[in-house]
Short mmCIF file of the C-alpha atoms (twelve columns), coordinates in Angstrom:
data_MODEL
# 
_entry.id   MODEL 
# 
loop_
_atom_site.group_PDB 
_atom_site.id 
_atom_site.type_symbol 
_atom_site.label_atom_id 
_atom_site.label_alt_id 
_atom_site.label_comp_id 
_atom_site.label_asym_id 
_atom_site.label_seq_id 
_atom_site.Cartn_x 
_atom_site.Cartn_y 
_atom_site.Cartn_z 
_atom_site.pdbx_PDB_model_num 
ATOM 1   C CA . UNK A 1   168.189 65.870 -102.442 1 
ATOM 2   C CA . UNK A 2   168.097 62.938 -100.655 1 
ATOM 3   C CA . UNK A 3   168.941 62.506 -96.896  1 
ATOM 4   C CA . UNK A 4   170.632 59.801 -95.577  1 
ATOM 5   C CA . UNK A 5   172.578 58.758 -92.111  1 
ATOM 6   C CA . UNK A 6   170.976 58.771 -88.271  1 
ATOM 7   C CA . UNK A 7   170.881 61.181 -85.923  1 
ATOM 8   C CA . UNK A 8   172.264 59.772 -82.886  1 
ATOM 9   C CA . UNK A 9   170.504 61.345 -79.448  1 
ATOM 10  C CA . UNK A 10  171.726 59.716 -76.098  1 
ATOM 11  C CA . UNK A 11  169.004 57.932 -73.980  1 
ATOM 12  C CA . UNK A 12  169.443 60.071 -70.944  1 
ATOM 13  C CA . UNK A 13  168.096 63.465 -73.109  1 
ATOM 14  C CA . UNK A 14  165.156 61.703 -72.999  1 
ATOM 15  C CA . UNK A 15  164.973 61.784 -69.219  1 
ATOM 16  C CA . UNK A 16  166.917 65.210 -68.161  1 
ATOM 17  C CA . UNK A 17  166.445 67.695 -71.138  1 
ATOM 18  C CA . UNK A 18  163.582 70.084 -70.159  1 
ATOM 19  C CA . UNK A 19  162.686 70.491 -73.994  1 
ATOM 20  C CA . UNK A 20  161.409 66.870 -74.009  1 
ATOM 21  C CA . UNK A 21  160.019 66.622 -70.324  1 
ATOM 22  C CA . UNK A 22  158.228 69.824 -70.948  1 
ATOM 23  C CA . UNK A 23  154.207 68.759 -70.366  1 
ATOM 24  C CA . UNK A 24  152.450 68.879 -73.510  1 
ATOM 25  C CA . UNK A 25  150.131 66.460 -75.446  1 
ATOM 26  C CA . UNK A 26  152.404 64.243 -77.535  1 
ATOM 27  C CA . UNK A 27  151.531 64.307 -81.492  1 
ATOM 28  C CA . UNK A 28  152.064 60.915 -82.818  1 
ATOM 29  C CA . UNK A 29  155.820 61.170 -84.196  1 
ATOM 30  C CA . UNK A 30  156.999 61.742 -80.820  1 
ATOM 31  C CA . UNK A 31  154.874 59.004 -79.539  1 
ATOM 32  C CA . UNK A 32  156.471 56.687 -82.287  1 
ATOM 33  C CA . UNK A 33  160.323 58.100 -81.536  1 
ATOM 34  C CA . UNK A 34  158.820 57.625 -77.547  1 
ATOM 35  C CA . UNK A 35  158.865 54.323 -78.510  1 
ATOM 36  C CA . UNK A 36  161.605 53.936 -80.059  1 
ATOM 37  C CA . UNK A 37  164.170 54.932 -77.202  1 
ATOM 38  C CA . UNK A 38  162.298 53.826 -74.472  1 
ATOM 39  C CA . UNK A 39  162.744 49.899 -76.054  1 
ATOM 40  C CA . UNK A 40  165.461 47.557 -74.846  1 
ATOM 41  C CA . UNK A 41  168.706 48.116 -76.812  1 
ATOM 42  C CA . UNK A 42  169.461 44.428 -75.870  1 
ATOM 43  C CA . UNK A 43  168.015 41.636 -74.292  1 
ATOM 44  C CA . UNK A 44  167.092 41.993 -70.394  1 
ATOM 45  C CA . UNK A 45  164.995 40.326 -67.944  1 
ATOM 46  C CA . UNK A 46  162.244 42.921 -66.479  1 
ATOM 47  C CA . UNK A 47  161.046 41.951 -62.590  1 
ATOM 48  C CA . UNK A 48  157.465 42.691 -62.177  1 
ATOM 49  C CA . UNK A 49  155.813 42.502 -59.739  1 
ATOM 50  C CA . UNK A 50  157.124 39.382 -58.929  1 
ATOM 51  C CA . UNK A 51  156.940 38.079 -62.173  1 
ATOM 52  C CA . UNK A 52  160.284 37.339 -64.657  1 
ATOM 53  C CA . UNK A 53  159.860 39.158 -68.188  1 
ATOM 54  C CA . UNK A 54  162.249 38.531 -70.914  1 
ATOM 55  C CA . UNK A 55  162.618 41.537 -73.539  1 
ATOM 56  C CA . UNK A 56  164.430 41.109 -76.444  1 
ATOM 57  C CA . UNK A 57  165.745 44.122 -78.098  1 
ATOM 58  C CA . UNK A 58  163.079 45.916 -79.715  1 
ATOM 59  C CA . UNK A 59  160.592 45.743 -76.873  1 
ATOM 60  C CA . UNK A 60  159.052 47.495 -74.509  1 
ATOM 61  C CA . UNK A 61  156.316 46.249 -71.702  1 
ATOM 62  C CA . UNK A 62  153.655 49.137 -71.384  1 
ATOM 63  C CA . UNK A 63  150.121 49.096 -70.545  1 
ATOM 64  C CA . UNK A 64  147.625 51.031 -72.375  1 
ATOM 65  C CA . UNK A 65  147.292 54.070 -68.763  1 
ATOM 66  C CA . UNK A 66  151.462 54.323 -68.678  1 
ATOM 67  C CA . UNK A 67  151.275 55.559 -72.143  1 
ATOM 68  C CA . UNK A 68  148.010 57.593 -71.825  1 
ATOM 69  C CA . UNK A 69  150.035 59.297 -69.184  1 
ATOM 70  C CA . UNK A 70  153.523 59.355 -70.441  1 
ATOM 71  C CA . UNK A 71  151.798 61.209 -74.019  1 
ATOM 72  C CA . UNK A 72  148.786 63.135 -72.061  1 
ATOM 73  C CA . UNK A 73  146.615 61.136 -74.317  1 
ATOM 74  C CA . UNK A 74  143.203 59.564 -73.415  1 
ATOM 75  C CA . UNK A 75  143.287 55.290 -73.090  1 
ATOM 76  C CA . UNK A 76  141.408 55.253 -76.296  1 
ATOM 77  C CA . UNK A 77  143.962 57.776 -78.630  1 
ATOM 78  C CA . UNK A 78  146.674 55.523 -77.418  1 
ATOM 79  C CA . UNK A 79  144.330 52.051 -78.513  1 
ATOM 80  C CA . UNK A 80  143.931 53.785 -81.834  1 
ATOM 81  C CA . UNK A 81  147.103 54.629 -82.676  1 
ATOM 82  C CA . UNK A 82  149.018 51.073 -81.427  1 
ATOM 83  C CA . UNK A 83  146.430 49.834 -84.172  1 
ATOM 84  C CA . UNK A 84  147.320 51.488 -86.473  1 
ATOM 85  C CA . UNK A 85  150.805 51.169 -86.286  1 
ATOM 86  C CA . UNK A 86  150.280 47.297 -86.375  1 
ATOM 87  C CA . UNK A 87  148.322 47.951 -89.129  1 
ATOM 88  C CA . UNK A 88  151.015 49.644 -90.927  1 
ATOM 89  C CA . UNK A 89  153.273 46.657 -89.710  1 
ATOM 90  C CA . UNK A 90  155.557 48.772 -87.112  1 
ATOM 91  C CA . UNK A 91  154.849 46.941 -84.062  1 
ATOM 92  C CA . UNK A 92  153.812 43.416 -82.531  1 
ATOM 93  C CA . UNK A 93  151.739 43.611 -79.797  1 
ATOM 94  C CA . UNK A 94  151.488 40.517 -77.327  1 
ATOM 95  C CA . UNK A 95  149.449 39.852 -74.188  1 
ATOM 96  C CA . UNK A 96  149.938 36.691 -73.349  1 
ATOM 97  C CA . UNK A 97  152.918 36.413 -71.024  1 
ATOM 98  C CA . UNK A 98  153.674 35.982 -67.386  1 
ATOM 99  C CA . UNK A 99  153.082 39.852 -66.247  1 
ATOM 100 C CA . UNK A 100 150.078 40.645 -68.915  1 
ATOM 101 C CA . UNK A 101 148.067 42.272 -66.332  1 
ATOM 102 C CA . UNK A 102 150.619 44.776 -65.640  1 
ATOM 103 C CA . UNK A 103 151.129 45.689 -69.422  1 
ATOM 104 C CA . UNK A 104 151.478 44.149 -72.793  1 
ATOM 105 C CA . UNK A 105 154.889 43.485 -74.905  1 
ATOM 106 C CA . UNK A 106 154.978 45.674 -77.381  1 
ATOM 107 C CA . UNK A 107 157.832 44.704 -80.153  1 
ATOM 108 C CA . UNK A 108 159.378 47.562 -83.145  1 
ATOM 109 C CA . UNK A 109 159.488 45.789 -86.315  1 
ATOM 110 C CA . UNK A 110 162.194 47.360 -87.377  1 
ATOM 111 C CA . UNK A 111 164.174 48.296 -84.937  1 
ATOM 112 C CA . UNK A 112 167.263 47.939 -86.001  1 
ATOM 113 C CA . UNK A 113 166.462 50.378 -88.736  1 
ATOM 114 C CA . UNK A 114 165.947 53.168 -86.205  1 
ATOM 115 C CA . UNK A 115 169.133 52.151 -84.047  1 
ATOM 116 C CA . UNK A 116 172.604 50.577 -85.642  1 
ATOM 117 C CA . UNK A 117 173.287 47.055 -83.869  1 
ATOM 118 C CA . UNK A 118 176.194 48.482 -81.796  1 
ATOM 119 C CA . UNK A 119 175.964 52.496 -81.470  1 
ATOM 120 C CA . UNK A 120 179.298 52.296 -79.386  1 
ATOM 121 C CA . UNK A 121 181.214 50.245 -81.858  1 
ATOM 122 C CA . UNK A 122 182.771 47.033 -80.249  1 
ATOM 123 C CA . UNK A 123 179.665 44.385 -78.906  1 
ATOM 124 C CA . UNK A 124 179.229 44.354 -74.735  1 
ATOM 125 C CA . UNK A 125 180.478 40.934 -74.089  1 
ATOM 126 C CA . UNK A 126 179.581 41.131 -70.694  1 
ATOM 127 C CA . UNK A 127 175.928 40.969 -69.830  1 
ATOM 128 C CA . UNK A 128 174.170 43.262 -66.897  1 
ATOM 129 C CA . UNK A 129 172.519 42.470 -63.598  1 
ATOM 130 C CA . UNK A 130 169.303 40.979 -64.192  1 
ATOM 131 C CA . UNK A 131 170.194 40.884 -68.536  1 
ATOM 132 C CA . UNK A 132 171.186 37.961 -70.119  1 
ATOM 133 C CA . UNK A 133 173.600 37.544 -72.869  1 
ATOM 134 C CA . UNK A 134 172.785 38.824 -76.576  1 
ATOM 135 C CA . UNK A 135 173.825 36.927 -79.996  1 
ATOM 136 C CA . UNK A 136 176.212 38.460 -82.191  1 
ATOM 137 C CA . UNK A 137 173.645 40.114 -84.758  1 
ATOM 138 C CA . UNK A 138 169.906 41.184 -84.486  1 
ATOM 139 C CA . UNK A 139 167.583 38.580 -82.742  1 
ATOM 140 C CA . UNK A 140 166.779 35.551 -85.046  1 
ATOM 141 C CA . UNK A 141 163.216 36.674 -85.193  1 
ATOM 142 C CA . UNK A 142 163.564 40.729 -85.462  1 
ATOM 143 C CA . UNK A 143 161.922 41.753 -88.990  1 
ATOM 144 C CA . UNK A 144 164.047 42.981 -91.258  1 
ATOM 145 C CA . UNK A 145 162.560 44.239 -94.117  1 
ATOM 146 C CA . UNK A 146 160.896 47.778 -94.600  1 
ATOM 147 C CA . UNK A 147 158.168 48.714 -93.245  1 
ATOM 148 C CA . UNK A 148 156.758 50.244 -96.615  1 
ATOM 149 C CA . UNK A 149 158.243 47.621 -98.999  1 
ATOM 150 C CA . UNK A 150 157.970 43.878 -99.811  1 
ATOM 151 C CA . UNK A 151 160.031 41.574 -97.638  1 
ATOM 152 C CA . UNK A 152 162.643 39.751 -99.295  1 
ATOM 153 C CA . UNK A 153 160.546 36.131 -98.348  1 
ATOM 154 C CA . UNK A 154 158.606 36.865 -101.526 1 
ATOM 155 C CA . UNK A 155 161.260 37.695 -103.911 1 
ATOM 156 C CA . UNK A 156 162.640 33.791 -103.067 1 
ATOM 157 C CA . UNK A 157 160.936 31.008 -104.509 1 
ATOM 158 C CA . UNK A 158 157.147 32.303 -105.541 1 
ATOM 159 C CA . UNK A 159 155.976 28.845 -106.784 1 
ATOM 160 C CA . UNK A 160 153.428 28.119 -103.830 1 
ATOM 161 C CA . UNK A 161 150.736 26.095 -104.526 1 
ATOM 162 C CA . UNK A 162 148.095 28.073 -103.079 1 
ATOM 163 C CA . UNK A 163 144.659 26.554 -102.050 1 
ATOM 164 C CA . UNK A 164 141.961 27.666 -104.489 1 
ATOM 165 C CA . UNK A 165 140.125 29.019 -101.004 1 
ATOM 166 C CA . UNK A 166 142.857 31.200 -100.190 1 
ATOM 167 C CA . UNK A 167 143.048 32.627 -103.855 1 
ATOM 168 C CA . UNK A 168 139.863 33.478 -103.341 1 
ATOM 169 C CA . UNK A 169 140.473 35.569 -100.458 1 
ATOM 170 C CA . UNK A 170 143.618 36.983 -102.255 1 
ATOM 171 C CA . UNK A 171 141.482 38.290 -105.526 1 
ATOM 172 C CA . UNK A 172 139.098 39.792 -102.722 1 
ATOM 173 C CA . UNK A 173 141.666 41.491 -100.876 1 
ATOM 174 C CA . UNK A 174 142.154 45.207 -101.153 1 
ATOM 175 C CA . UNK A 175 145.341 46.901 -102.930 1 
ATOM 176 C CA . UNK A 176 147.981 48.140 -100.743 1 
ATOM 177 C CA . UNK A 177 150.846 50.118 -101.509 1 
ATOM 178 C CA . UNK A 178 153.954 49.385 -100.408 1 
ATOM 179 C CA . UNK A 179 154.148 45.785 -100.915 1 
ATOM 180 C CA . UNK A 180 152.144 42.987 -99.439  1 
ATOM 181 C CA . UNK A 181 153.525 39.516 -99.093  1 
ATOM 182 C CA . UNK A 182 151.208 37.009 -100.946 1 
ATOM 183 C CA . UNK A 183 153.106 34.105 -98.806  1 
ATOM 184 C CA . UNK A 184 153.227 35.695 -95.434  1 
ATOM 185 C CA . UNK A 185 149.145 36.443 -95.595  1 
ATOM 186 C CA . UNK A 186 149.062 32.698 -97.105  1 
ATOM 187 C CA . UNK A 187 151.267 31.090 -93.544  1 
ATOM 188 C CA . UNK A 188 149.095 33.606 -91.486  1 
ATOM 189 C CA . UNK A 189 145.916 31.998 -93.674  1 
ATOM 190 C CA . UNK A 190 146.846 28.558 -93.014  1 
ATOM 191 C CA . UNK A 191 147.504 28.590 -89.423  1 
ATOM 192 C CA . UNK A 192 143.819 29.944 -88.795  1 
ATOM 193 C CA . UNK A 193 142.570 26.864 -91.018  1 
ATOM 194 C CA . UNK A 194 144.114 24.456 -89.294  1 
ATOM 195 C CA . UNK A 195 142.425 26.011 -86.032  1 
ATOM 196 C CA . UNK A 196 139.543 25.409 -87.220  1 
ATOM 197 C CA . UNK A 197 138.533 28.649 -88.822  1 
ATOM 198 C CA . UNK A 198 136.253 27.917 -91.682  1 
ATOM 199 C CA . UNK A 199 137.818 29.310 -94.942  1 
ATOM 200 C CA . UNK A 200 134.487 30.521 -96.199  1 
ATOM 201 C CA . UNK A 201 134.170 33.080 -92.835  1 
ATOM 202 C CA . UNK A 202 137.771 34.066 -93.657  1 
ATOM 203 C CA . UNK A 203 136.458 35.325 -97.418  1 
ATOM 204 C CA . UNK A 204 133.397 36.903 -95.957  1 
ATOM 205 C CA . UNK A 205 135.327 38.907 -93.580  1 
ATOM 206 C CA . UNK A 206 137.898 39.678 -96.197  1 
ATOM 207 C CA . UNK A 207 135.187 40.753 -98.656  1 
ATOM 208 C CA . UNK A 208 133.617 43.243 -95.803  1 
ATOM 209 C CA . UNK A 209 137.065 44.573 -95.171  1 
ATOM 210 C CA . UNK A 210 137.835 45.011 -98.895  1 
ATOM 211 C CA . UNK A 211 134.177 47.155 -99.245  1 
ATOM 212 C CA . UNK A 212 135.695 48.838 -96.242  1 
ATOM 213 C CA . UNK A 213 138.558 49.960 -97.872  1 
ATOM 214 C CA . UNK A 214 136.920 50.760 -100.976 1 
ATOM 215 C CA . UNK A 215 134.440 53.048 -99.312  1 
ATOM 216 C CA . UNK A 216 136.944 55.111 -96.829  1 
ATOM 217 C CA . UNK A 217 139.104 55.958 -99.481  1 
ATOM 218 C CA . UNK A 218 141.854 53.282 -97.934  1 
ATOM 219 C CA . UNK A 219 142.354 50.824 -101.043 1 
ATOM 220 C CA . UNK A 220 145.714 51.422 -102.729 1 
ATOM 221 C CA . UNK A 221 147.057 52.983 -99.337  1 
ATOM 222 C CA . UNK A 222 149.533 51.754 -97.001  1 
ATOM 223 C CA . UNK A 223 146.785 52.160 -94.548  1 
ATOM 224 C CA . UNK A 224 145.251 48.998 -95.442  1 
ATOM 225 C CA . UNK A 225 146.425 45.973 -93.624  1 
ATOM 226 C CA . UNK A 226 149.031 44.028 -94.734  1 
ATOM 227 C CA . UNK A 227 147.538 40.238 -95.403  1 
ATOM 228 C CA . UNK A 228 149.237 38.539 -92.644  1 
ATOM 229 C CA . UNK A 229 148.159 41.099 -90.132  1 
ATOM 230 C CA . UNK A 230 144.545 40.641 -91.169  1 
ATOM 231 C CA . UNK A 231 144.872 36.645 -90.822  1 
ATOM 232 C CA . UNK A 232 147.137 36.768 -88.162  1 
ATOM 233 C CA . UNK A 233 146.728 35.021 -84.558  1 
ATOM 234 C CA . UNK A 234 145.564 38.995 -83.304  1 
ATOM 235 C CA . UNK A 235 142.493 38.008 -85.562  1 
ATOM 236 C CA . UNK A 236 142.115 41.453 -86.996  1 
ATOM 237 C CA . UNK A 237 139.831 39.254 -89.943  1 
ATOM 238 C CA . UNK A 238 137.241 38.586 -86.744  1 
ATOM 239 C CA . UNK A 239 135.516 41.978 -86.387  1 
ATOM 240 C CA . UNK A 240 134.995 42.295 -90.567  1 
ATOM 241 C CA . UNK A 241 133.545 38.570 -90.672  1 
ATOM 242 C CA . UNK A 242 130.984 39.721 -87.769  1 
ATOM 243 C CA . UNK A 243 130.444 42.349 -90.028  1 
ATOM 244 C CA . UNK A 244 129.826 40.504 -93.108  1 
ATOM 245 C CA . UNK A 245 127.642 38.137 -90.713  1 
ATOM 246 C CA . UNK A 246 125.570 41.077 -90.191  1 
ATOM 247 C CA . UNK A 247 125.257 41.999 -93.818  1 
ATOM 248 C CA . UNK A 248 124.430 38.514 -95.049  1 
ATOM 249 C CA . UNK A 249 121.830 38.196 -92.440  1 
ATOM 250 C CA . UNK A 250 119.942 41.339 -93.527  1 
ATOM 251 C CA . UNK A 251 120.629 40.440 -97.295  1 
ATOM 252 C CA . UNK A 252 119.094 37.222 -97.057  1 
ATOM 253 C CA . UNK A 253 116.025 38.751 -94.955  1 
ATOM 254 C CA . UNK A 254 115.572 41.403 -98.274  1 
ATOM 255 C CA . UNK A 255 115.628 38.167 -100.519 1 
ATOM 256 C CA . UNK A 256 112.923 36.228 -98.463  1 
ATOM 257 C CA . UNK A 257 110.685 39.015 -98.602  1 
ATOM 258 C CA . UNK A 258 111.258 40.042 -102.220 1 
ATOM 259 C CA . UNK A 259 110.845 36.648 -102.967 1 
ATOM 260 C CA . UNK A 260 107.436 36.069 -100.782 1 
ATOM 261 C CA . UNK A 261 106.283 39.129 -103.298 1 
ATOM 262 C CA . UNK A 262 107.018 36.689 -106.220 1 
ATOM 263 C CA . UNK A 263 105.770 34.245 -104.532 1 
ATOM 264 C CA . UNK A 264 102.716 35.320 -103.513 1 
ATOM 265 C CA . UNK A 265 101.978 37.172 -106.950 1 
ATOM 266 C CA . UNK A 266 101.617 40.596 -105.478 1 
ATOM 267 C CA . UNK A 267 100.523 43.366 -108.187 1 
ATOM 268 C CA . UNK A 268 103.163 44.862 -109.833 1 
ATOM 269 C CA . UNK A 269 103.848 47.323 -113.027 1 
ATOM 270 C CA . UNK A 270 106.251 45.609 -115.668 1 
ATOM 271 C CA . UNK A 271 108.865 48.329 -114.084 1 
ATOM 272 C CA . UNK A 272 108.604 47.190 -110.362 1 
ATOM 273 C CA . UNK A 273 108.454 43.825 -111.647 1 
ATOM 274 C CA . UNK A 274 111.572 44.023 -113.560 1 
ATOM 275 C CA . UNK A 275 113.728 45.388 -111.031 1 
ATOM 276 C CA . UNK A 276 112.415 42.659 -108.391 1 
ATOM 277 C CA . UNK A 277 113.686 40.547 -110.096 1 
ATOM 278 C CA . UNK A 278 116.986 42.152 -110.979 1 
ATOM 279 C CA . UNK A 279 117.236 42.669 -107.418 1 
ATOM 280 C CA . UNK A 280 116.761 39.285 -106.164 1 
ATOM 281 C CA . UNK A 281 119.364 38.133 -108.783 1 
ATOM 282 C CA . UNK A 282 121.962 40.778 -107.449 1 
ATOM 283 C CA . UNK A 283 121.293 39.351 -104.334 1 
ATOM 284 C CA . UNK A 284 121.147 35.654 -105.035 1 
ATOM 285 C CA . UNK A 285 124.876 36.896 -106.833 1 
ATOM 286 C CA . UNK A 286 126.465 38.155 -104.062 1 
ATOM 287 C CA . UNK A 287 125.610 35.727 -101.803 1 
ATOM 288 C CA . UNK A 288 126.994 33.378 -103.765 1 
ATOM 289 C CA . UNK A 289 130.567 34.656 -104.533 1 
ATOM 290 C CA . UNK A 290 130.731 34.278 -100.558 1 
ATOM 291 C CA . UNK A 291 131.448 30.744 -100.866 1 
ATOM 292 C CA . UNK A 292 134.962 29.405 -101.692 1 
ATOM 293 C CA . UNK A 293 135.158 26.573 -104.186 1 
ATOM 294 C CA . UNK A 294 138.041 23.468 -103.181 1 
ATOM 295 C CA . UNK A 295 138.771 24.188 -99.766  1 
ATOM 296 C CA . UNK A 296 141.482 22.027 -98.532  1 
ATOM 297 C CA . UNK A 297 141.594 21.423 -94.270  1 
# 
């Protein structure tokens, strides 16, 4: 049967209940619920350091060694698993603000799925020392759709007139489950054109990542990035078009020199012959479907 409602746990078990202080290695549901309750229920202005921070509800500011500490995890467990969780769209994660070398801003997508707007009932009209003022509904920019389904942007008006270079990036991109917004990965895709990111490295690294997927097991999983998390302004795409730099570069090498033994009529039986030349047109193939046709800047 299916379970529905919210447990609601006061903030300040969090900081005197012995069960949850106990010291112990955190598994990665209570990091997540961690999270979750140690994030601004409204918007406040953080002092660090001599530095003003505004948090919006959903936040948190945290550097990778508070968290490392705070779950008795190493720096790198804590790396993974704030990647993951923006690839699984749960969090934002920004480091470019005024106190970025004391932590980052980490925002919950969905926050307001984990925690009603107003737990008490009637809105706090009168803002804190040090908060300012909240609107009278979620922040304007706080996600609101599901973590594991299709935001309601691309049940609206679907007639986009994509750029042939981007639907050639969309054929190439891996299956996801869950939903995956074909016009949020296109805004995400445009932005990085227009700074100056060549469309054909954005197929490249989307083919590398799609191989990538295919060969872990991840295509057809929510574990695979949603589209405008790969070609967002984190550049997630980056690291897979390095890849597929790499992989071109020793592709082409394996045609030159397959090609020198053509060229150079080297000895072969009919066999090795025949699958020479299969190879170098395998070869000669791939490389080609790397290159989008009717890119517009």
């Amino acid at each position: 049967m299916a379970r529905e409602g919210h447990i609601k746990i006061a903030r300040k078990a969090y900081e005197d209940d012995p069960f949850w202080n106990e010291k112990r290695e955190f598994s990665r549901w209570e990091a997540w619920e961690d999270m979750i309750q140690y994030a601004c229920w409204k918007d406040q202005r953080w002092y660090v350091e001599g530095e003003v921070v505004q948090l919006k509800r959903g936040q948190l500011l945290a550097s990778e060694r508070f968290l490392a500490t705070r779950w008795s995890w190493s720096r790198g467990k804590v790396r993974r698993f704030l990647g993951l969780c923006q690839d699984l769209e749960r969090i934002t994660v920004e480091t470019d603000h005024p106190a970025a070398h004391v932590g980052a801003i980490i925002t919950l997508c969905n926050y307001d799925t984990y925690q009603s707007y107003r737990p008490t009932g009637e809105p706090d009209t009168s803002p804190e020392t040090d908060q300012v003022r909240t609107t009278d509904g979620p922040p304007a920019d706080q996600k609101q759709c599901s973590e594991y389904s299709q935001c309601s942007e691309d049940s609206k008006d679907t007639r986009v007139p994509y750029q042939e270079a981007f639907t050639a990036c969309w054929d190439a991109y891996p299956s996801r489950a869950g939903g995956n917004p074909k016009k949020a990965a296109y805004k995400a895709w445009v932005a990085r054109v227009r700074e100056g990111v060549d469309p054909d490295e954005l197929l490249k690294a989307t083919q590398a990542y799609a191989k990538h997927c295919r060969q872990s097991g991840r295509a057809g999983t929510e574990f695979v990035m949603m589209g405008r998390t790969f070609y967002g302004p984190n550049e997630r795409w980056a690291e897979w078009q390095k890849k597929a730099e790499a992989t071109e570069a020793s592709e082409r090498r394996r045609l030159r020199a397959l090609e020198r033994l053509e060229e150079d009529r080297v000895e072969l039986s009919p066999e090795e012959r025949q699958k020479n030349l299969e190879t170098i047109r395998k070869i000669r193939q791939n490389l080609k479907s790397r290159r989008p046709q009717g890119v517009e800047a």
